[in-house]
C-alpha positions in Angstrom: 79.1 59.4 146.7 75.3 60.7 146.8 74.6 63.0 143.7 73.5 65.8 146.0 76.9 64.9 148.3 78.6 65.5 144.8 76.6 68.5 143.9 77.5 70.2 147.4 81.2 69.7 147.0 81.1 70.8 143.4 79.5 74.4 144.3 82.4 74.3 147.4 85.0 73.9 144.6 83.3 76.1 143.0 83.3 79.0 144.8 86.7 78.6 146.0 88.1 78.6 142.6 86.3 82.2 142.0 87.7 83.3 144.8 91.1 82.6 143.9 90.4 83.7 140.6 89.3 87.1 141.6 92.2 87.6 144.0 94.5 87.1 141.0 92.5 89.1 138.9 93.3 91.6 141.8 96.7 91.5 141.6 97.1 88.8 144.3 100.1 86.4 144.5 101.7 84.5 141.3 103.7 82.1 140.8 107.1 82.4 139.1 105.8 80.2 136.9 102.8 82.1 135.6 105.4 85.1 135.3 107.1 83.1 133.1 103.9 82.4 130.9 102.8 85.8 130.6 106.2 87.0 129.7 106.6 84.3 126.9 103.4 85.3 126.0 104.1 88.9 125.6 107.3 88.1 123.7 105.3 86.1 121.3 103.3 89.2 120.1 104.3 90.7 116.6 106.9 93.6 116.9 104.6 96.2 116.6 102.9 95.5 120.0 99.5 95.3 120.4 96.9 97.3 117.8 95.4 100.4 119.1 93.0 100.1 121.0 91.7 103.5 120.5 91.1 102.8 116.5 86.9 102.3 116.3 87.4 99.1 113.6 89.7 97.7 116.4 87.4 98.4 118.8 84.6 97.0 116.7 87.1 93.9 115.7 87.6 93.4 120.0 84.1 93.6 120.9 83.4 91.0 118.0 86.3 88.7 119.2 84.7 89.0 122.8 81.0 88.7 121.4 82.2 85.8 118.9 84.8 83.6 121.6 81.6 84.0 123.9 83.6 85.6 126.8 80.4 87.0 127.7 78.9 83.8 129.0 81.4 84.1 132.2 82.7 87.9 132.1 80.9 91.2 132.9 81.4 93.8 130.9 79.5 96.8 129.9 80.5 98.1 126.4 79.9 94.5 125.1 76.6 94.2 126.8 78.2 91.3 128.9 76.5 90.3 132.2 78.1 86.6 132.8 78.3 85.5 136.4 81.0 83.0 136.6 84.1 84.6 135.9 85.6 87.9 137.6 83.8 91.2 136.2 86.2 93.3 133.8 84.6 96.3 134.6 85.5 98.2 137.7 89.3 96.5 137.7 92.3 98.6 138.0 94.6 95.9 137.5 94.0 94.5 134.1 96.7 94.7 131.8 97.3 94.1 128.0 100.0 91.3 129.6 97.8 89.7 132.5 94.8 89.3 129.8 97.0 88.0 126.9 98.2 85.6 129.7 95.1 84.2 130.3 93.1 84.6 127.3 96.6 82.6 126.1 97.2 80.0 128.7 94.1 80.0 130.7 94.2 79.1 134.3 91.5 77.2 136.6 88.1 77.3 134.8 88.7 79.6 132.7 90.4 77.9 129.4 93.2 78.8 127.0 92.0 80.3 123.6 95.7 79.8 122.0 94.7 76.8 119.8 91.2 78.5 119.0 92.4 82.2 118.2 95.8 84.0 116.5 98.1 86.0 118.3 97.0 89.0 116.9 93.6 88.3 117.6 94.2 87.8 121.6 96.2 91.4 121.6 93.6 92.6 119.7 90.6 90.7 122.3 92.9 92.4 125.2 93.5 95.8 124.1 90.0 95.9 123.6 89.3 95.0 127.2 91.9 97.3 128.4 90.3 100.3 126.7 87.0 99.7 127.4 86.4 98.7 130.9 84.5 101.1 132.7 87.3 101.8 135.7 
């Protein structure tokens, strides 16, 4: 295969992934499986939930975490002065939840990789809470 054959069908797969990524993002379809996951997930998190968001030094700590795990290289968002391109913007979405972003941020899915051998349970609720409060919706 040409490298410019290759190069065409890698942007294709490319932009299909973001598609589908965005219409999960969205609250399109999920499997039973990924249920499963986030569920799993949730019930991994320390008994006294996730921090509060509304706490500045755990809004300071989340913006770090997002700043710091470089989730700004794919994700838009404004309070962290994120403007990346590749993954679906976090401001603007309705549908984000403390659950669907401990999912991911946990398990990952498509491009976008799992952080669970990289960051602590508490740090992930405390990365999502943080995106849950501040997204501009």
């Amino acid at each position: 295969m040409s490298s410019r054959r290759f190069a065409a069908t890698a942007k294709i797969g490319l932009a299909a992934f973001g598609a589908a990524l965005a219409i999960a993002a969205l609250g399109g379809t999920s499997s039973a499986q990924d249920k499963a996951k986030a569920a799993a997930a949730a019930a991994a998190l320390p008994a006294t939930g996730a921090p509060a968001a509304s706490d500045p030094a755990q809004i300071d700590k989340g913006r770090d975490l997002f700043t710091n795990y470089g989730c700004g290289n794919c994700h838009t968002l404004g309070d962290a002065g994120a403007t990346g391109h590749v993954g679906p913007a976090l401001d603007g979405n309705a549908n984000l939840s403390q659950d669907f972003i401990v999912n991911r941020v946990t398990n990952g899915q498509g491009m976008m990789p799992s952080f669970a051998g990289q960051m602590s349970q508490d740090e992930i609720a405390t990365l999502a809470a943080y995106v849950v409060k501040v997204a501009q919706k």
